[in-house]
C-alpha angles and dihedrals in degrees: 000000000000089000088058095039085059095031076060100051108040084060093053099044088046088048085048090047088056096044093250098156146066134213123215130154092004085302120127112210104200109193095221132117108237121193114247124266130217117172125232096255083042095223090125133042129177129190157114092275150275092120110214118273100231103034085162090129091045132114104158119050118185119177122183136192092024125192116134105014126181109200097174090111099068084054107125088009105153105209109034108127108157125032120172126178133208126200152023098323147156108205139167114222097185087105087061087064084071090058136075091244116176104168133038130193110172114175098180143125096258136001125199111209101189092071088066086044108149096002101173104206103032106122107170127023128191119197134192115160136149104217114061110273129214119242098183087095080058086078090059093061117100106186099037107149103153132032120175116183113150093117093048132097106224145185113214128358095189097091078060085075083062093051091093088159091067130129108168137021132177118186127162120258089267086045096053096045086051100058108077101176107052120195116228102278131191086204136001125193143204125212142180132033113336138157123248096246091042085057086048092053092044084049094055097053090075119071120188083245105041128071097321125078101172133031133296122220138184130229120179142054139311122193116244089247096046 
């Protein structure tokens, strides 16, 4: 294990050295092949992909470096109950529709949410994307408690009204002033970089008995002259 470790981190810190990599969104991209990693009691695995043929023992699924991803394989896995996905894509998630998912993190280019469409058992989902990204397939969603999309490009907020089961919800400041109808919500949150007055007009917006029940947060950045 210590021979890989350091296997690891001689290629990042060489990829790092030749500029081979690229920061968004307080991500760093690093453009290097790691080996795969399943832990020992082989709950978790992280990797570029291939993903394991047989993930029947795995709860946590982490790709990375995506382009061109098959998930087939994670189709009928019993206990897979967070997948996230980092890169370009493009990836089906139709297979995801056979699993007992309960959290979703997808930083691609683009996502396509009518291939989750009804599934019966996805709690949270995370969103970054580059193209704009249809939120219509979020209604379908029965069991929808946490939606985070501040790093998303989307085209259209206002399905997120219909979503009565929802808990969370954590948009950007454009995001937020385009969304007119909000559902009761326990904590709201605002990401990305803001100004300081823009996260006290988001803030105001809430009052203890309005919309919110619960408490709002920020996450993000403010420029020092904001």
């Amino acid at each position: 294990m210590a021979d890989s470790v350091t296997t690891i981190l001689r290629r990042l810190v060489k990829a790092l050295d030749q500029g081979d990599y690229w920061a968004e969104d307080r991500y760093l991209d690093i453009d290097v092949k790691i080996p795969s990693y399943l832990d020992k009691s082989r709950a978790f695995w992280r990797g570029a992909g291939p993903i394991p043929k047989k993930p029947h023992r795995i709860h946590t699924l982490v790709v990375d470096n995506v382009k061109s991803l098959d998930l087939e394989a994670v189709r009928g896995a019993p206990c897979m109950r967070t997948v996230m996905l980092f890169g370009e894509g493009p990836v089906d998630l139709r297979p995801l529709l056979d699993i007992p998912l309960e959290a979703l993190s997808l930083q691609l280019d683009a996502v396509d949410l009518r291939q989750l469409a009804g599934h019966p058992t996805l709690r949270v989902v995370r969103l970054s994307t580059e193209q704009a990204v249809d939120l219509s397939a979020l209604r379908t969603l029965p069991r929808l408690e946490g939606l985070e999309l501040s790093g998303a490009t989307v085209q259209d907020v206002s399905p997120i009204a219909d979503l009565s089961r929802l808990l969370s919800l954590t948009l950007s400041y454009e995001q937020w002033q385009k969304l007119d109808k909000i559902p009761r919500l326990a904590a709201v949150g605002l990401g990305g970089c803001t100004t300081l007055s823009q996260v006290n007009q988001w803030a105001a917006r809430f009052d203890p008995d309005e919309s919110l029940g619960g408490y709002e947060y920020f996450e993000g950045c403010v420029p020092s002259d904001g």
